[in-house]
ChimeraX commands (.cxc) that place a marker at each C-alpha (Angstrom):
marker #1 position -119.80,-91.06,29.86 radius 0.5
marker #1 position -117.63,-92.75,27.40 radius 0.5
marker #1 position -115.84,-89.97,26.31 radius 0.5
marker #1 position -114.89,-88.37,30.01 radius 0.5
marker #1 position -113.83,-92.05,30.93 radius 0.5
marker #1 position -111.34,-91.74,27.93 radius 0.5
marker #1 position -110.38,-88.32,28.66 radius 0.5
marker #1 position -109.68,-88.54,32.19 radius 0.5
marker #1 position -107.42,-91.95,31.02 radius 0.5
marker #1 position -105.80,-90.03,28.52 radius 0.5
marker #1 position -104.66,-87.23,31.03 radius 0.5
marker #1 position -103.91,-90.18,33.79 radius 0.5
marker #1 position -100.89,-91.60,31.34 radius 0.5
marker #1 position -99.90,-87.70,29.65 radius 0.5
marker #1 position -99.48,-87.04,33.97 radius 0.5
marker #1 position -97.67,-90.29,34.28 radius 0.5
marker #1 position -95.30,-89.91,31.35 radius 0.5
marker #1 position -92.80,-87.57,32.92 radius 0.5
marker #1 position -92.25,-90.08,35.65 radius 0.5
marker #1 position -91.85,-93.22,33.96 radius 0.5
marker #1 position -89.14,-91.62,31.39 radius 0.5
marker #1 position -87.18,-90.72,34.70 radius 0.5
marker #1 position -87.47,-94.32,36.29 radius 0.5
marker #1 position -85.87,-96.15,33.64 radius 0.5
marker #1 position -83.35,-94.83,30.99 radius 0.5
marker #1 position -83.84,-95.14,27.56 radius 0.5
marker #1 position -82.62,-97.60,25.21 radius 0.5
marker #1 position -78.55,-96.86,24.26 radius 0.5
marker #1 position -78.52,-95.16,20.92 radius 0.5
marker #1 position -76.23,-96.54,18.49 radius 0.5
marker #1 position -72.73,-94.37,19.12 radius 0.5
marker #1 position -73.45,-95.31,22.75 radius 0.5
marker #1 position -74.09,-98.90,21.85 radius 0.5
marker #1 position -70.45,-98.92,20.20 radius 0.5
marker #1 position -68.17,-97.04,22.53 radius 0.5
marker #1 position -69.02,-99.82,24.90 radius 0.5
marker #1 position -68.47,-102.68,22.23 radius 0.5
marker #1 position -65.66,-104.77,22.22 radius 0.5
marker #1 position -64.25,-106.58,19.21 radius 0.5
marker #1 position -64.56,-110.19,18.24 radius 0.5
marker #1 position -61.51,-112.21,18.79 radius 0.5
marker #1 position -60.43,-114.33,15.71 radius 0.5
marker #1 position -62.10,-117.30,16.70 radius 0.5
marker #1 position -65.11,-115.62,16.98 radius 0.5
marker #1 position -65.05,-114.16,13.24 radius 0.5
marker #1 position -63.88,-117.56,12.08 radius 0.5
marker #1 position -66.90,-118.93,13.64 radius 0.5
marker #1 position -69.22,-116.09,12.09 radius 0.5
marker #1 position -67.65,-116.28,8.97 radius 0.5
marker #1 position -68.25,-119.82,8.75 radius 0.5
marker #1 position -72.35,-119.34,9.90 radius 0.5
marker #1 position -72.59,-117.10,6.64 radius 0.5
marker #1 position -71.05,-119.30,4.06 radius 0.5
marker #1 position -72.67,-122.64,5.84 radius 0.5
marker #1 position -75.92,-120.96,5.52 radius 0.5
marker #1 position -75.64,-119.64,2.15 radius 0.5
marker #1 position -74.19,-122.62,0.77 radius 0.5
marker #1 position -77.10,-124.12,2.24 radius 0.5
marker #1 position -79.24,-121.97,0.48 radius 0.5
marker #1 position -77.79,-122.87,-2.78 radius 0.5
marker #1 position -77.77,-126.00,-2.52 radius 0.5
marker #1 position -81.81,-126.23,-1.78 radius 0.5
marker #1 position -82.64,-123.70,-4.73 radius 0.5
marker #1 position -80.49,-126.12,-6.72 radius 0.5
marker #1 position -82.19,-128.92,-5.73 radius 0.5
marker #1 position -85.55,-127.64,-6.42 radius 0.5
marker #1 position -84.75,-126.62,-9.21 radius 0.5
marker #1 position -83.25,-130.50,-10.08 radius 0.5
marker #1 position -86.92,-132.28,-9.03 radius 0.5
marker #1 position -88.66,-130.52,-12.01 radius 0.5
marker #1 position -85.49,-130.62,-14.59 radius 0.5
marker #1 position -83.72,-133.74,-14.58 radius 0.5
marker #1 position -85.09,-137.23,-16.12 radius 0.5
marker #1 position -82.23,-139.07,-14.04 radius 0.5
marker #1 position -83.76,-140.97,-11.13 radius 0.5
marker #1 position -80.78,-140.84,-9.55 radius 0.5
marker #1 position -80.32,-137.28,-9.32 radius 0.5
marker #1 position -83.71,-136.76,-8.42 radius 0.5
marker #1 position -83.38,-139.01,-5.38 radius 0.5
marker #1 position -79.95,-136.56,-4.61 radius 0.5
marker #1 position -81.93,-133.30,-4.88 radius 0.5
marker #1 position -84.58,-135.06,-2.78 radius 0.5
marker #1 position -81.48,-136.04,-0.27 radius 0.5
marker #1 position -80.57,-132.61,-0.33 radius 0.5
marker #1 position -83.79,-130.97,0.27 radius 0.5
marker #1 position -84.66,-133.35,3.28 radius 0.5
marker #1 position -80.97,-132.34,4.99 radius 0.5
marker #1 position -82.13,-128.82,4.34 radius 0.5
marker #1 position -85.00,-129.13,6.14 radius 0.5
marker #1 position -83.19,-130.77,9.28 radius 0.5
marker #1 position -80.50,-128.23,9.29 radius 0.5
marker #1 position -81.64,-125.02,8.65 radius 0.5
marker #1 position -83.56,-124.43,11.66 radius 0.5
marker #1 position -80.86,-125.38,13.59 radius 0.5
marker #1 position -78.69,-123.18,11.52 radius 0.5
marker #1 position -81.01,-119.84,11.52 radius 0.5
marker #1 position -80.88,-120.56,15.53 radius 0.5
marker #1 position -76.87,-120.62,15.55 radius 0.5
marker #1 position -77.15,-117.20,13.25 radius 0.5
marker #1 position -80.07,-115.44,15.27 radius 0.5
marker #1 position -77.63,-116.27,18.89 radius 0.5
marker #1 position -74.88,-114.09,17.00 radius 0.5
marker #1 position -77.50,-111.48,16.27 radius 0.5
marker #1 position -76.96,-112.60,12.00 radius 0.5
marker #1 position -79.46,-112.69,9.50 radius 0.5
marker #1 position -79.51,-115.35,6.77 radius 0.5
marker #1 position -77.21,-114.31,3.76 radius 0.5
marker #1 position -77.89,-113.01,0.35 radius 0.5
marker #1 position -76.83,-115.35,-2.30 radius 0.5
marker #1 position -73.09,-115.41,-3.49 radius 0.5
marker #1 position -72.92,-114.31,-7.11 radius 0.5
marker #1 position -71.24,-117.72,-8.08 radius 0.5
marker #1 position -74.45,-119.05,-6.39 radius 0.5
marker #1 position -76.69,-116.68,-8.52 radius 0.5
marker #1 position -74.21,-117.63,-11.66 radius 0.5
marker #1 position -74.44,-121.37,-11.69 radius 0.5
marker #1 position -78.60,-120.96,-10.76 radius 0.5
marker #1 position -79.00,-119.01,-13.89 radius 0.5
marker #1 position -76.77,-121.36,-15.99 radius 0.5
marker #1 position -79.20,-124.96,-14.35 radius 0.5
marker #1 position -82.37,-122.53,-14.97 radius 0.5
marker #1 position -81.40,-122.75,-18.72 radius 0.5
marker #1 position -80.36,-126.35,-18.96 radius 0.5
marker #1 position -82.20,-129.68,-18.86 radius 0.5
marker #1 position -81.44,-133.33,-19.56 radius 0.5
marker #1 position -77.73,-134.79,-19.27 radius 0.5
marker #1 position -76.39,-131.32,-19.36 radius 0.5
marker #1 position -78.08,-129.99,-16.21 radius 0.5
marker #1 position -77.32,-133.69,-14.56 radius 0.5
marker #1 position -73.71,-133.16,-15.08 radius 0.5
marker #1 position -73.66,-129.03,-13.72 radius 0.5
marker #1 position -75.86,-130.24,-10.78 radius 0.5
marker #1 position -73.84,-133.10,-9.74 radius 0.5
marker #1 position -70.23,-131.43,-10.03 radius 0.5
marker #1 position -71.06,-127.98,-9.42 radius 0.5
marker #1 position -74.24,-128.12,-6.49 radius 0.5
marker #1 position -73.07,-131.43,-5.13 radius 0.5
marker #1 position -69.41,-132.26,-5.76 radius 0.5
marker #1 position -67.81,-129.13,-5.45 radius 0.5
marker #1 position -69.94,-127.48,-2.87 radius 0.5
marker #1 position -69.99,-130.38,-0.67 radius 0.5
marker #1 position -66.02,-130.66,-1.01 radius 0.5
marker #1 position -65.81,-127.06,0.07 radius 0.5
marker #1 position -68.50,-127.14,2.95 radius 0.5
marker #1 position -66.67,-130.71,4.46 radius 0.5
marker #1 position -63.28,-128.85,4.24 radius 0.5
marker #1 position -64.93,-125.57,6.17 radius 0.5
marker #1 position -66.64,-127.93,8.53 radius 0.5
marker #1 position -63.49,-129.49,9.69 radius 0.5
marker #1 position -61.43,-126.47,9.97 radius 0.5
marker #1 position -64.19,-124.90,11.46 radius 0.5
marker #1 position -64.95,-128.00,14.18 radius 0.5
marker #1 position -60.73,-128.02,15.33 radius 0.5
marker #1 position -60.95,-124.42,15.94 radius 0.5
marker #1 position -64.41,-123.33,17.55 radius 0.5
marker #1 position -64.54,-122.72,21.02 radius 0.5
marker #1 position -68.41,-122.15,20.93 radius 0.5
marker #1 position -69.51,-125.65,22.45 radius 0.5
marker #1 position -73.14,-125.27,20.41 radius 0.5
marker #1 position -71.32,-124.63,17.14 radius 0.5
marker #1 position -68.75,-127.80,17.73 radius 0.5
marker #1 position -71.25,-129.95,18.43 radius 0.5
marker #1 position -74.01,-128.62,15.17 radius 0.5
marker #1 position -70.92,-129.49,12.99 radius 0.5
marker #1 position -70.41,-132.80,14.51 radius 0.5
marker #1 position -73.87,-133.77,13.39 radius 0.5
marker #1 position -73.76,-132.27,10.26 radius 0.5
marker #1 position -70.25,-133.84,9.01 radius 0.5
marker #1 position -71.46,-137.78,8.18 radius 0.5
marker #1 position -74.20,-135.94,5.91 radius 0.5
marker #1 position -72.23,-134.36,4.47 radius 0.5
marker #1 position -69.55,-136.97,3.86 radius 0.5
marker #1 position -72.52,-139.43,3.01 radius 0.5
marker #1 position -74.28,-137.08,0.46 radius 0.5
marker #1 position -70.95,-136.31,-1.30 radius 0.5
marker #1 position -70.50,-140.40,-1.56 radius 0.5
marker #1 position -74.19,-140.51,-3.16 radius 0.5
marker #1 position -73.39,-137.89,-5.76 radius 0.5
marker #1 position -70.12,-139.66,-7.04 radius 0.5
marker #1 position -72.42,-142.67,-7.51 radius 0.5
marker #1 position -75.28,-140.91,-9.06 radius 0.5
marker #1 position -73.43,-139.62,-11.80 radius 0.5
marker #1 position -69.81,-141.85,-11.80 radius 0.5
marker #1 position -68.14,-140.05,-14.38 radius 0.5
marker #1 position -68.87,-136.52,-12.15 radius 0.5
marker #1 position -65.45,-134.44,-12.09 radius 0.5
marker #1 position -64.35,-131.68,-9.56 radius 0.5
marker #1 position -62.74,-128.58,-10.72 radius 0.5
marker #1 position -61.66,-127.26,-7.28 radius 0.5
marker #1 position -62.47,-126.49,-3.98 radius 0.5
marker #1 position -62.81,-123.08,-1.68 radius 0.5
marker #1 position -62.22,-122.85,2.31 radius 0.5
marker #1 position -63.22,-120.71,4.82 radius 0.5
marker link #1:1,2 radius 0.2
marker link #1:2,3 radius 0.2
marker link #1:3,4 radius 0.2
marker link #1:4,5 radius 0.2
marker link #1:5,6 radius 0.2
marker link #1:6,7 radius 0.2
marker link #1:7,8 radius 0.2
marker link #1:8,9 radius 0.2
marker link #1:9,10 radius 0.2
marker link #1:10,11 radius 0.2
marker link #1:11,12 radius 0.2
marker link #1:12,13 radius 0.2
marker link #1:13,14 radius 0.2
marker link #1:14,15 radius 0.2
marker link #1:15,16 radius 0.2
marker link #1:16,17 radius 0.2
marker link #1:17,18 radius 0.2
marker link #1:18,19 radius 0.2
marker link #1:19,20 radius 0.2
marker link #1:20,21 radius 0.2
marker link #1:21,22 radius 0.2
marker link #1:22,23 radius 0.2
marker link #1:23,24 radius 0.2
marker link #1:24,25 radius 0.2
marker link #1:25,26 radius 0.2
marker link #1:26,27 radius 0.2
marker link #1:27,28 radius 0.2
marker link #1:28,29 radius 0.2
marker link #1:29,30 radius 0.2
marker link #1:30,31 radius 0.2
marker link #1:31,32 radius 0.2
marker link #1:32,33 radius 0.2
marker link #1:33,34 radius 0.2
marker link #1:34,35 radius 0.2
marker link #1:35,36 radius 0.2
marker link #1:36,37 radius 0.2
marker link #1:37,38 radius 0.2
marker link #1:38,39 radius 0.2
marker link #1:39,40 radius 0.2
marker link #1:40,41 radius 0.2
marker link #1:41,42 radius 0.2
marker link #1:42,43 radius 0.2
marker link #1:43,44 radius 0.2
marker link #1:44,45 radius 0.2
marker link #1:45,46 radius 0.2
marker link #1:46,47 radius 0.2
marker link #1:47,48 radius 0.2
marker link #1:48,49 radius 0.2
marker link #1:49,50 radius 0.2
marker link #1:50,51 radius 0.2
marker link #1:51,52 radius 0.2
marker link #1:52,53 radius 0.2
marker link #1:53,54 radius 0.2
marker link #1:54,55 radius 0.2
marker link #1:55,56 radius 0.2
marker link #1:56,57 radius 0.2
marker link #1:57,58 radius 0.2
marker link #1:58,59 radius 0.2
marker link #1:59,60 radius 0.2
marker link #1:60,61 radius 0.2
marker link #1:61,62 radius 0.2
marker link #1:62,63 radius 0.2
marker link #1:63,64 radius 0.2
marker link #1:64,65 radius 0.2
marker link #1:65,66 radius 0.2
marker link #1:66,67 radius 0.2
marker link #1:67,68 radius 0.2
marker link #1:68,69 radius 0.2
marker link #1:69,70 radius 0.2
marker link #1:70,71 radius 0.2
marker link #1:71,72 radius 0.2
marker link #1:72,73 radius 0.2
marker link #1:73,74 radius 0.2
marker link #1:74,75 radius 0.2
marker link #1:75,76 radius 0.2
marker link #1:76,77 radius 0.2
marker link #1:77,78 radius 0.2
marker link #1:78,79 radius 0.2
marker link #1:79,80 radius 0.2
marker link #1:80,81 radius 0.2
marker link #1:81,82 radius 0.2
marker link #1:82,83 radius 0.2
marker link #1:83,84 radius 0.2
marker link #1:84,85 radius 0.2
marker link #1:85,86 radius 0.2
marker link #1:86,87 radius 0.2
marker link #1:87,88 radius 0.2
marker link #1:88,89 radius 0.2
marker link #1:89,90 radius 0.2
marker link #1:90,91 radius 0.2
marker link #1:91,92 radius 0.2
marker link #1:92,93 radius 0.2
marker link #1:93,94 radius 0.2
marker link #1:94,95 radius 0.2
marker link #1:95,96 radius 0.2
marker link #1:96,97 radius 0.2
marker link #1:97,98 radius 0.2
marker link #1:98,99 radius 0.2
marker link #1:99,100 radius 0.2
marker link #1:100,101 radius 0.2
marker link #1:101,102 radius 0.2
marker link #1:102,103 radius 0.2
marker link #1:103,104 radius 0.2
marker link #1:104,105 radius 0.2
marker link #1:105,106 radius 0.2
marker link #1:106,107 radius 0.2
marker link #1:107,108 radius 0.2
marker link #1:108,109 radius 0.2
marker link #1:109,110 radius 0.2
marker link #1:110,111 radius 0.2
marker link #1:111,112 radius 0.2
marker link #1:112,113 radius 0.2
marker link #1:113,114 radius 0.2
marker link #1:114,115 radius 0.2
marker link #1:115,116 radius 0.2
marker link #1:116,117 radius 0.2
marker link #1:117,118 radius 0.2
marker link #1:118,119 radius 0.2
marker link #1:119,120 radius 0.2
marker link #1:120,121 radius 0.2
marker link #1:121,122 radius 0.2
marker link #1:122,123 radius 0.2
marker link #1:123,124 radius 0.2
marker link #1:124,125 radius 0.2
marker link #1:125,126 radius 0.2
marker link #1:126,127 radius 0.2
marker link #1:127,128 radius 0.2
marker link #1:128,129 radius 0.2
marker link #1:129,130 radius 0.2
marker link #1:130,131 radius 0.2
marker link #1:131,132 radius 0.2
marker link #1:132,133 radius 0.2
marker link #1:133,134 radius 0.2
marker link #1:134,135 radius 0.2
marker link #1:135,136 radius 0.2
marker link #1:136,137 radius 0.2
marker link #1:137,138 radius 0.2
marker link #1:138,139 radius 0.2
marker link #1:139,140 radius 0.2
marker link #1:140,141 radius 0.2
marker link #1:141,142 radius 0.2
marker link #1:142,143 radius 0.2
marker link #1:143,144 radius 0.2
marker link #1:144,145 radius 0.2
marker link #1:145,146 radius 0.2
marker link #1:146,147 radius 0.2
marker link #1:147,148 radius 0.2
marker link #1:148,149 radius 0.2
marker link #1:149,150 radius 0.2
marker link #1:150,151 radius 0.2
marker link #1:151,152 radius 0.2
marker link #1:152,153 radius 0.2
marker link #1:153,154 radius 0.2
marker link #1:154,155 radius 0.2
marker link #1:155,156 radius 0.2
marker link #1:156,157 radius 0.2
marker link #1:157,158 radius 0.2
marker link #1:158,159 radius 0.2
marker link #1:159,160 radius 0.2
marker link #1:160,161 radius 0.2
marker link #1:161,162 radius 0.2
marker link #1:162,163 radius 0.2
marker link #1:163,164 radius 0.2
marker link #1:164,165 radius 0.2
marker link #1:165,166 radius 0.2
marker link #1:166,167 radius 0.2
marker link #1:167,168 radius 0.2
marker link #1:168,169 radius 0.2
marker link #1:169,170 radius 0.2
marker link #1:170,171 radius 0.2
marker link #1:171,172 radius 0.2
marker link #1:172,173 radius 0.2
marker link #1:173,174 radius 0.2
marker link #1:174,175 radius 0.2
marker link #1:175,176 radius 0.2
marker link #1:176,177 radius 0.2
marker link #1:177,178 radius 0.2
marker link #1:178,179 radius 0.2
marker link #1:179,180 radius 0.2
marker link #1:180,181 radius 0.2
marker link #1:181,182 radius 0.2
marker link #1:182,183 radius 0.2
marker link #1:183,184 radius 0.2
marker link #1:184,185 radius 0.2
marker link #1:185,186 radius 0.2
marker link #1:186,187 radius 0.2
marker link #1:187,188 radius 0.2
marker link #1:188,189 radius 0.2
marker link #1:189,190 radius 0.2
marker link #1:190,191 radius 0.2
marker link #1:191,192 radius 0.2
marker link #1:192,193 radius 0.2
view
């Protein structure tokens, strides 16, 4: 009885089949997809381009930091990392969201970022205090406050203007606690969007 019950069900949706592919069309194939695509305005790239090195900065800047809990003796740089990790956890979420609305994935590391993780994997003590502080921290946070700013005048997404808004006095205030956690910290130079 089992069996006819499934056979008869089986033939019920083969028979139905032919109908339901003529009721509603089928999902656009890619080439389709794209002749009726439009292109992003400059804004709109600025804005995406932005996401990608926002999120991947923050990215860094978290591996850093866990990498900082277990290597440095300073408490003051452990109480950064810990700084940064917490502001990682706030702002990522809200981040991925902003990236997922584009249709973006999270980014793949920058080599730099890969670079200067491989160099604090090898160091401890003073040494990885000092690379932390000016390289994770100092220059990093330089960079992402520049970005931010540039980013906040010339957005037109409302979302987007107001995420940076929030995110700028954490910024600003992190980048104040680094200088003091290591005072003699330099900065080599900065990159913008």
């Amino acid at each position: 009885m089992r069996f006819t019950t499934l056979v008869l069900s089986a033939a019920a949706t083969l028979a139905a089949l032919p109908s339901l592919a003529t009721a509603s069309p089928l999902v656009a194939y890619a080439p389709q997809a794209a002749a009726g695509a439009r292109p992003l305005g400059a804004t709109q790239r600025l804005e995406r381009h932005f996401l990608q090195i926002a999120a991947a900065d923050l990215r860094f800047q978290s591996d850093a930091s866990r990498l900082a809990q277990s290597r440095t003796n300073n408490p003051a740089v452990k109480d950064l990392a810990n700084t940064l990790l917490t502001r990682q956890q706030t702002a990522q979420p809200e981040l991925m969201r902003l990236l997922h609305q584009r249709g973006m994935a999270l980014p793949m590391p920058t080599n730099d970022h890969n670079k200067v993780l491989k160099q604090l994997a090898k160091l401890s003590g003073a040494k990885f205090d000092r690379l932390y502080v000016d390289e994770v921290v100092l220059r990093s946070y330089q960079a992402d406050i520049s970005n931010y700013e540039k980013v906040s005048a010339q957005s037109e997404d409302p979302v987007l203007k107001a995420w940076i808004e929030r995110q700028l006095p954490t910024l600003r205030l992190h980048y104040a606690k680094a200088g003091k956690a290591l005072p003699s910290a330099s900065l080599h130079g900065q990159r913008a969007v």
